[in-house]
KEMARVEX-210863 format. One record per residue: x, y, z of N, C-alpha, C, CB in turn; residue in three letters. Coordinates in Angstrom, 3 decimals. Glycine has a CB too. Example, Ala and Ser with C-alpha at 12.3 -4.5 7.8 and 13.67 -1.06 7.14 Angstrom:
BEGIN
       n_px       n_py       n_pz      ca_px      ca_py      ca_pz       c_px       c_py       c_pz      cb_px      cb_py      cb_pz   resn
     13.190     -5.690      7.800     12.300     -4.500      7.800     13.200     -3.300      7.800     11.308     -4.473      9.046    ala
     12.850     -2.250      7.080     13.670     -1.060      7.140     12.900      0.030      7.870     14.084     -0.598      5.725    ser
! end
This chain:
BEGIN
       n_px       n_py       n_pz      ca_px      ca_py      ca_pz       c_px       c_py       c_pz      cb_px      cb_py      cb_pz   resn
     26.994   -133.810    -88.603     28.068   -132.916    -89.045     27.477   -131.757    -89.837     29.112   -133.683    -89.901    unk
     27.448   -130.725    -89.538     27.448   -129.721    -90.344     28.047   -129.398    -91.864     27.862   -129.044    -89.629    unk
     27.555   -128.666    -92.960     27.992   -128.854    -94.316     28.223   -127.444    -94.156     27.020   -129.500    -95.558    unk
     29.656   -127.058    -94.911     30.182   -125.856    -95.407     30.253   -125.423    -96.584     31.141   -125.748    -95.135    unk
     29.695   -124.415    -96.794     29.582   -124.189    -98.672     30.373   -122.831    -98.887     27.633   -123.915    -99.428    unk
     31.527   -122.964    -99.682     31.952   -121.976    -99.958     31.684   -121.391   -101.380     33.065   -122.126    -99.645    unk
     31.215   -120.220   -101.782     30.744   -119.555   -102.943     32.332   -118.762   -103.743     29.392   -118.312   -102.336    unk
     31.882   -119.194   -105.030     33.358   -118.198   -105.402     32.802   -118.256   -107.150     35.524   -119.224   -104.942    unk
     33.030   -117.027   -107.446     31.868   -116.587   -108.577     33.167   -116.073   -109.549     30.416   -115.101   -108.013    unk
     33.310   -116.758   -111.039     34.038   -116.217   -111.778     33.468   -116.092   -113.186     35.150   -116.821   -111.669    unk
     33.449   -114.636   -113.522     32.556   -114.464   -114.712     31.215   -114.491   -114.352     32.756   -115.468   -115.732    unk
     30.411   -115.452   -115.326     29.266   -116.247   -115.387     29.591   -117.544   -115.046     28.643   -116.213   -116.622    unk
     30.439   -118.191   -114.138     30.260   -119.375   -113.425     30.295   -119.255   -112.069     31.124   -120.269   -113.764    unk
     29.400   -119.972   -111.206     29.556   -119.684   -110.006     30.025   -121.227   -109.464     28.222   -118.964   -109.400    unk
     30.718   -121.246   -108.844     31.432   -122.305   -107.922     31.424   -122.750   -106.663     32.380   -122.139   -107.888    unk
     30.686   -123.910   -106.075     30.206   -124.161   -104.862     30.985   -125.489   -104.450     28.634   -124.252   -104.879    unk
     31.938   -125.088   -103.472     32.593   -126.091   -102.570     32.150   -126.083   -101.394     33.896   -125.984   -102.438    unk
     31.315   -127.490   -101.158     30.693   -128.200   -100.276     31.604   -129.055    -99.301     29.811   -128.963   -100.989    unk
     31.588   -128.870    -98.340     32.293   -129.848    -97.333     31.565   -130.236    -96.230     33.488   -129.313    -96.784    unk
     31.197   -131.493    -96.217     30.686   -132.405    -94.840     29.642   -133.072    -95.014     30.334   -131.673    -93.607    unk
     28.872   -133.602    -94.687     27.452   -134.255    -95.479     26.055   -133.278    -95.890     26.793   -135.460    -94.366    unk
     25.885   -134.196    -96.732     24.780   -133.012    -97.784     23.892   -134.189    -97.446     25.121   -132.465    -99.936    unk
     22.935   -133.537    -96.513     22.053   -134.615    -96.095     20.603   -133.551    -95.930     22.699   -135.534    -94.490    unk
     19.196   -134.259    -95.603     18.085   -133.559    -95.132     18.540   -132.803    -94.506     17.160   -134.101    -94.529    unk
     19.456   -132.741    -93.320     19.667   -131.506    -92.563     20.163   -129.816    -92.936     20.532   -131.983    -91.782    unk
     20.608   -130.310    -93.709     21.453   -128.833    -94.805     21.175   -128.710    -95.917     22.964   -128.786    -95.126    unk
     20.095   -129.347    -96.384     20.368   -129.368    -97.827     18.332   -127.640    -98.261     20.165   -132.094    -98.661    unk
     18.073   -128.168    -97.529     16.967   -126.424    -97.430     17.535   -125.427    -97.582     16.243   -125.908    -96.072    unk
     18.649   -124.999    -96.509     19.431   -123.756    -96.159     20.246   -123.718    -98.003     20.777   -124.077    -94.390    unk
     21.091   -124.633    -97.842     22.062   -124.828    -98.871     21.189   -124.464   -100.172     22.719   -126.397    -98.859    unk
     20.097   -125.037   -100.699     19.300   -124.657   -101.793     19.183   -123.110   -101.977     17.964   -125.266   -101.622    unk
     18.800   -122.354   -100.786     18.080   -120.998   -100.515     19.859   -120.345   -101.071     17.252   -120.629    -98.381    unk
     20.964   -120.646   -100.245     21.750   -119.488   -100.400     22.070   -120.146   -102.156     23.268   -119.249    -99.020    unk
     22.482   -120.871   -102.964     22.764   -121.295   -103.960     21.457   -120.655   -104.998     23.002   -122.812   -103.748    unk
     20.638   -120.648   -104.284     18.941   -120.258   -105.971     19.364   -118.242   -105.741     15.715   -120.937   -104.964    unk
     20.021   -118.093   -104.204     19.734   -116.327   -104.076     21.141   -116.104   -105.198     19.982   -115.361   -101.912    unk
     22.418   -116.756   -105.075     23.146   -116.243   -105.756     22.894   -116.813   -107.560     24.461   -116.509   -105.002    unk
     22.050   -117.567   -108.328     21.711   -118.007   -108.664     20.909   -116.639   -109.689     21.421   -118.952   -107.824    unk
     19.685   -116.308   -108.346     18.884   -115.293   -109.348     19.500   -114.301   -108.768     17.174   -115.164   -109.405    unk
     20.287   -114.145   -108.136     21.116   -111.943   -107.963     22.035   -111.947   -108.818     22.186   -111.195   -106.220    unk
     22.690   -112.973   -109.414     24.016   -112.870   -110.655     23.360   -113.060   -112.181     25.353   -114.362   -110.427    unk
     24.427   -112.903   -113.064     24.035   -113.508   -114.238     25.062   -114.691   -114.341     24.030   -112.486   -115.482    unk
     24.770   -115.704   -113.718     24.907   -116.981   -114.001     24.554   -118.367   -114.843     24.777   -117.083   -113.334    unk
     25.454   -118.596   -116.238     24.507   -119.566   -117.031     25.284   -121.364   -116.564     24.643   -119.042   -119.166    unk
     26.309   -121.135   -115.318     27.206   -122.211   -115.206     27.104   -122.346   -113.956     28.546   -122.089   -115.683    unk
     26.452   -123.553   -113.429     26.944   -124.031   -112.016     27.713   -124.992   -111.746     26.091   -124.339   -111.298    unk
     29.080   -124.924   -111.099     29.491   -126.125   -110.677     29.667   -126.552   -109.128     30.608   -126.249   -111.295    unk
     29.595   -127.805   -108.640     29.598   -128.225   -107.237     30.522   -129.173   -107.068     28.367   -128.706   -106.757    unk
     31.601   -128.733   -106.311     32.812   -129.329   -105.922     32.522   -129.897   -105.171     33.788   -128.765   -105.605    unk
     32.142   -131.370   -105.059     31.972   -132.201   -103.576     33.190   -133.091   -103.217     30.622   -133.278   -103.607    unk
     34.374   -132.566   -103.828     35.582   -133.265   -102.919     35.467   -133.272   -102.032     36.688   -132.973   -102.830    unk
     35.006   -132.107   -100.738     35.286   -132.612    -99.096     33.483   -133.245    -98.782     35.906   -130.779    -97.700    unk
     32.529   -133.821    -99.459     31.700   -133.921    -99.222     31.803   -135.533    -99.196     30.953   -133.133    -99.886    unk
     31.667   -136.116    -97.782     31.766   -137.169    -97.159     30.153   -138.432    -97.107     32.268   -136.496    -95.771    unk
     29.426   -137.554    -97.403     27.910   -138.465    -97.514     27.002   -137.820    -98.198     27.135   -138.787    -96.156    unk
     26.362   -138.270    -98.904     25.446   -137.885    -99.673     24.014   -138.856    -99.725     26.146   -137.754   -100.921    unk
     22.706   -138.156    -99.404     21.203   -138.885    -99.495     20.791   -138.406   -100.610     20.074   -138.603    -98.349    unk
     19.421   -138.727   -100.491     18.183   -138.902   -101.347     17.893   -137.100   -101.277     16.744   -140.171   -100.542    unk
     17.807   -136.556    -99.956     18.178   -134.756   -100.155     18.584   -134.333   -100.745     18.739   -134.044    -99.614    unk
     20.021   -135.131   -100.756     21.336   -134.151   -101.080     21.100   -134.425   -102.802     23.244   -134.810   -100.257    unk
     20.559   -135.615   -103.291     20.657   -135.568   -104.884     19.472   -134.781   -105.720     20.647   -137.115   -105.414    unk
     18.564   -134.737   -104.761     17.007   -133.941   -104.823     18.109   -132.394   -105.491     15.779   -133.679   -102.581    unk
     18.602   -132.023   -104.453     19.295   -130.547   -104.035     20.064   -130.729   -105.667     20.633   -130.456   -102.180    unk
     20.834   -131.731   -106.195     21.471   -131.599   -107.386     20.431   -131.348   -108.832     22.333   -132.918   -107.454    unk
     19.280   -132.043   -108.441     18.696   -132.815   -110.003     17.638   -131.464   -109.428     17.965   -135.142   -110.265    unk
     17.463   -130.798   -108.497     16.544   -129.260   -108.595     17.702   -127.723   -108.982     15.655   -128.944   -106.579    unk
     18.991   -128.162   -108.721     19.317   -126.650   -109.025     19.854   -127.204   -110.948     21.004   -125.762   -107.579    unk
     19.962   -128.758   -111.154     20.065   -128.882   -112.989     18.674   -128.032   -113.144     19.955   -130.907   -113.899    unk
     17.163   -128.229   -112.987     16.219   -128.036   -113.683     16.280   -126.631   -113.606     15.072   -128.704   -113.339    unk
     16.625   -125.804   -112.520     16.700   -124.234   -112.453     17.652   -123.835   -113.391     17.102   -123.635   -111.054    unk
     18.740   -124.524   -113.317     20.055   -123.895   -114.474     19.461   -123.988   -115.752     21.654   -124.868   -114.586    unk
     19.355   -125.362   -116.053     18.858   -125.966   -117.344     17.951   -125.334   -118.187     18.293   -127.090   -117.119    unk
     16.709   -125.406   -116.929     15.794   -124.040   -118.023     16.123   -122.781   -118.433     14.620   -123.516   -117.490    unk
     17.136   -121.972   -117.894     17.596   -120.806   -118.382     18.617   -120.867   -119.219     17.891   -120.044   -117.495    unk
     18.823   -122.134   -119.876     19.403   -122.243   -120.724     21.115   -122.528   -120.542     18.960   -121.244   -121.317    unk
     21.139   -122.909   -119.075     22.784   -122.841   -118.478     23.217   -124.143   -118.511     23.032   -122.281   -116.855    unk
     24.614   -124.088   -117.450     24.929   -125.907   -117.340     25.246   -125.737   -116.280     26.072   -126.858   -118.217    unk
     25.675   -126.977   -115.928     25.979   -127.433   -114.192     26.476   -129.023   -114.682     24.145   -127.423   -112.792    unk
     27.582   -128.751   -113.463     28.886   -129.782   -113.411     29.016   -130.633   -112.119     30.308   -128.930   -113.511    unk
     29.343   -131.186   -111.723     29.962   -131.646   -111.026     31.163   -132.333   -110.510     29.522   -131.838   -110.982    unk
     31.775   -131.767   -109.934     33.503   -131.795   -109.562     34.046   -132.960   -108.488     33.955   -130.218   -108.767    unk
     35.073   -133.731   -108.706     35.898   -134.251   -107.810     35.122   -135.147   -106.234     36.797   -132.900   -107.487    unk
     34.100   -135.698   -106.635     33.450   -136.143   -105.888     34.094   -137.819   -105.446     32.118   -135.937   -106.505    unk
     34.199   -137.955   -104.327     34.816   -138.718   -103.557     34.321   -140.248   -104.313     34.412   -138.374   -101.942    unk
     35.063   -141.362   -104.332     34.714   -142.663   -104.569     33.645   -143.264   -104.416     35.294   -143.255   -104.098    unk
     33.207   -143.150   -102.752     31.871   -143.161   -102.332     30.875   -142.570   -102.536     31.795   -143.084   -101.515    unk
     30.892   -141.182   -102.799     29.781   -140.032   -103.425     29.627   -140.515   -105.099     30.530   -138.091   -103.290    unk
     30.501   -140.676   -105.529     30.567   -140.669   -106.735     29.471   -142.044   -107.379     32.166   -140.716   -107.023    unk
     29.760   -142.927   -106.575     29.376   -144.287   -106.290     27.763   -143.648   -106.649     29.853   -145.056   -104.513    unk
     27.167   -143.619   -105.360     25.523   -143.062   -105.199     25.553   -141.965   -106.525     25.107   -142.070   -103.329    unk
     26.173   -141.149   -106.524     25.685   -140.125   -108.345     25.340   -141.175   -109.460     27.374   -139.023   -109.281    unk
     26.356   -142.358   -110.015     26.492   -143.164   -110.535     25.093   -144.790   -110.600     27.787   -143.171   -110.008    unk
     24.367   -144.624   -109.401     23.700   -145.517   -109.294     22.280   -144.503   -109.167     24.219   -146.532   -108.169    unk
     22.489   -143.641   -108.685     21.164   -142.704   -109.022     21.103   -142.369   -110.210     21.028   -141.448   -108.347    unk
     21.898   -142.183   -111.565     21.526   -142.041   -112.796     21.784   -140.546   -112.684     20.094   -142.609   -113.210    unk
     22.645   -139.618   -112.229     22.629   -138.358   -112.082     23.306   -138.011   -113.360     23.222   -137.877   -110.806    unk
     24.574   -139.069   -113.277     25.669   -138.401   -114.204     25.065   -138.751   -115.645     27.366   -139.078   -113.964    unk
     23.708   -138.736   -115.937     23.005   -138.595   -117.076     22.417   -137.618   -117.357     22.298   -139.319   -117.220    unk
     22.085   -136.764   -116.351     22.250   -135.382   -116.211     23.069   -134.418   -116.423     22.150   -135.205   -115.451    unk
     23.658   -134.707   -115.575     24.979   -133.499   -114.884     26.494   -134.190   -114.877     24.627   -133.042   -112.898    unk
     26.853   -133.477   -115.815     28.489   -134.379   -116.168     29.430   -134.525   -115.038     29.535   -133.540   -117.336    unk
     30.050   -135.689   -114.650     31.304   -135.744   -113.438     32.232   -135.228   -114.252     31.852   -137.303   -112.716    unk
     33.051   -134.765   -113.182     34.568   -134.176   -113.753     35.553   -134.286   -112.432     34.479   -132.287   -114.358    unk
     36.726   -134.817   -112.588     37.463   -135.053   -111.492     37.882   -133.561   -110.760     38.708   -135.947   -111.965    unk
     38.354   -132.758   -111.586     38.773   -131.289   -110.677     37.902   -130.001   -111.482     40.854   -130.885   -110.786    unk
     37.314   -128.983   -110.622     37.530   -127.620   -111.515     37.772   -127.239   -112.128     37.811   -127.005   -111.546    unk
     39.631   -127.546   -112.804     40.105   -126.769   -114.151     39.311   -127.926   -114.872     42.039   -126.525   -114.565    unk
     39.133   -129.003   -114.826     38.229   -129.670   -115.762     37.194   -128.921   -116.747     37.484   -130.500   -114.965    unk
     36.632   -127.939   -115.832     35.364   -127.289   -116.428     35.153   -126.068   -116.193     34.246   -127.826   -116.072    unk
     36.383   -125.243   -115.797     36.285   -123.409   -115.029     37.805   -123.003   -115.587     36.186   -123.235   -112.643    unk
     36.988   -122.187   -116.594     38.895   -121.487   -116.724     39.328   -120.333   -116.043     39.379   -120.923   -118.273    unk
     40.068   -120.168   -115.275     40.121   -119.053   -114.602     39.989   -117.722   -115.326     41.214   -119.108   -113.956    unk
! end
């Protein structure tokens, strides 16, 4: 299945809704367009909406715990949004959300 990432930039937060599996196959491409808007903005907030994101690997958490260390060192944050039972599951047993805080929706952590 192919993964869809939609970008939507408010302020200094940029907002990435992911839909379909975030696996080895997408997760290269997905890094490249996320680090370009990343270093072309002034961004100190990333968040990643994986509500429609249906599977998640060892890639796809690589892809999380590398764009924390890029945010992190510039002194930013990064969230993570509304991630499915099952996704949430693997964040939870990988030790992510010791990292990177869960949050059930967006307004959780983006004020318009």
């Amino acid at each position: 299945m192919q993964v869809k990432a939609d970008f939507k930039q408010v302020r200094n937060t940029l907002v990435v809704r992911i839909s379909g599996e975030l696996d080895m196959l997408v997760t290269d491409q997905l890094r490249q367009e996320i680090d370009y808007r990343l270093d072309s903005n002034s961004i100190n907030t990333l968040v990643l909406n994986l509500e429609k994101v249906s599977f998640i690997d060892s890639s796809g958490l690589g892809l999380i715990i590398g764009r924390y260390k890029k945010v992190s060192a510039q002194q930013g944050r990064i969230y993570i949004v509304g991630a499915s039972p099952s996704v949430e599951k693997i964040l939870l047993f990988s030790g992510i959300n010791k990292l990177v805080p869960l949050y059930r929706s967006e307004k959780d952590v983006v004020s318009n």
